[in-house]
C-alpha positions in Angstrom: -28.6 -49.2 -7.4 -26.7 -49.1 -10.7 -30.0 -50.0 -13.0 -32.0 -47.3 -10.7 -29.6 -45.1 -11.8 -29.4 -45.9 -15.1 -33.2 -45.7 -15.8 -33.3 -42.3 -13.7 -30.3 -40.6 -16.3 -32.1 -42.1 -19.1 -35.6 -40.3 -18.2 -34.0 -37.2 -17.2 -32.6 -37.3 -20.7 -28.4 -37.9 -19.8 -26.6 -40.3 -22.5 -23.5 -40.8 -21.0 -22.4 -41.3 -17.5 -19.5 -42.3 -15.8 -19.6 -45.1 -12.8 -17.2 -45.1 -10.0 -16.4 -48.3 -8.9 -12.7 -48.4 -7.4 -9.8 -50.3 -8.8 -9.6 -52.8 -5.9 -8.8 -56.4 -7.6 -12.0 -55.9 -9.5 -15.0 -57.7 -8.0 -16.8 -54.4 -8.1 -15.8 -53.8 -11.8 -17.0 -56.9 -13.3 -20.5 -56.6 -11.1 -21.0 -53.5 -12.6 -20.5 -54.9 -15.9 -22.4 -57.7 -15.6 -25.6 -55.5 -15.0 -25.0 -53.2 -17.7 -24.5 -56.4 -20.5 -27.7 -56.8 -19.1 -29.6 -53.4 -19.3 -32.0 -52.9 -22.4 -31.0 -48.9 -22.2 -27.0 -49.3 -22.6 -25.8 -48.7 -25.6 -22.2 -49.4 -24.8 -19.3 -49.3 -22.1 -15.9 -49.4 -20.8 -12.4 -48.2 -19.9 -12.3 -44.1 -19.9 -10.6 -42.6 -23.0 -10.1 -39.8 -21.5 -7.0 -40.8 -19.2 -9.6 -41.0 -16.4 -9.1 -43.9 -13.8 -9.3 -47.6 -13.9 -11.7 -47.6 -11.0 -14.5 -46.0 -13.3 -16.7 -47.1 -16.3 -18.0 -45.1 -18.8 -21.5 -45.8 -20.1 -23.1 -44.8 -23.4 -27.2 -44.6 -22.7 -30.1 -44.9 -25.5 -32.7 -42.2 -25.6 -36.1 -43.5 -24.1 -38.6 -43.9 -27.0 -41.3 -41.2 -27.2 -44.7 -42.7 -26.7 
């Protein structure tokens, strides 16, 4: 689901989102990471520097290009 939702914040025009994960031991964590190395609209990611929790991941989101 993560790239659906990825695509879906992108169109609707949201740059920045935050994905809950859990802390766990981290299988979830480094899944999620994997596919957002991977997605052409990230522009960047990691630990919140907001003081937020470990279980989350913040993700930076290119615009869509205008036709």
């Amino acid at each position: 689901l993560v790239p659906e939702y990825l695509d879906l914040c992108r169109a609707r025009g949201i740059r920045s989102v935050r994905i809950i994960h859990g802390k766990g031991i981290g299988v979830q964590r480094e899944i999620v990471r994997g596919i957002l190395e991977r997605h052409p609209g990230v522009v960047r990611f990691g630990h919140p520097g907001d003081g937020g929790s470990w279980g989350a991941t913040v993700v930076e989101l290119a615009p869509l290009e205008e036709d």
